[in-house]
N, C-alpha and C positions, 0 to 999 in steps of 0.2 A: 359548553363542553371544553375538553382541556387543547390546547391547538395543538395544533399535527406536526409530528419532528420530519425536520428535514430528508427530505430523499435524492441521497443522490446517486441513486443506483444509474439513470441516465449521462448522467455529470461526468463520473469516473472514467477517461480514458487519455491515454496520451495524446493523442490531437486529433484533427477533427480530417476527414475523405481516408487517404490512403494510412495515414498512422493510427485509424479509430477502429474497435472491434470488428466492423464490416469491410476491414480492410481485403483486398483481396489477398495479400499477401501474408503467406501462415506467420512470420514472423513477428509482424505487426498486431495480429490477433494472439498467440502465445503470448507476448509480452504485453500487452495489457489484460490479459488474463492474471497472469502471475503477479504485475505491477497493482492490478486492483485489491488484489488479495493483500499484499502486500500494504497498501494503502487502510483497510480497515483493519488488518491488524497492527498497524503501525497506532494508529487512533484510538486503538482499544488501551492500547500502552499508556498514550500520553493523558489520554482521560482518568487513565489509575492515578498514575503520574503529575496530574492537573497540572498541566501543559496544552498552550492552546494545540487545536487542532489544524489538521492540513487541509488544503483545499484541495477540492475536487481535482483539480489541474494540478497537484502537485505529485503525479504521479511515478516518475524520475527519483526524487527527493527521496518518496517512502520505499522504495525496490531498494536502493542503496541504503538509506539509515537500517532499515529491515535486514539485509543481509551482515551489515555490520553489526549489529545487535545479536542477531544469529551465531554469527562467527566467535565476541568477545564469549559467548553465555556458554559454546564447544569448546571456547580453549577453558575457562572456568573452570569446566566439570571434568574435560582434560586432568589439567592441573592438582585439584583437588583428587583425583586417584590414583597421580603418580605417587 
């Protein structure tokens, strides 16, 4: 059979005890909420893009490129209907 793509639905999180999804702290948990999201849509990009992809752990990385990417694409469309 064909082998099993990777998952790392487990993998994905800012660090590991009080920074990881079971953090007790709401903020630690929003933001790897938001940060993981941010991480497969970041992936989904560079896959079009063929652009390696991020690691699991680079969850930082894709919050930031993701919102920078966000922001150039609002001034863009900005722009274009001034």
């Amino acid at each position: 059979g064909a082998a099993a793509m990777p998952r790392y639905e487990d993998e994905v999180q800012f660090g590991p005890g009080p920074f990881s999804q079971s953090s007790r702290w709401q903020f630690f948990k929003q933001f790897n909420t938001l940060a993981s999201q941010s991480w497969y849509y970041q992936n989904l990009v560079r896959l079009g893009e063929d652009r390696p992809l991020l690691r699991p752990g680079q969850l930082l990385r894709a919050a930031l490129g993701y919102s920078r990417r966000d922001a150039a694409l609002a001034k863009a469309i900005r722009a274009r209907d001034d």
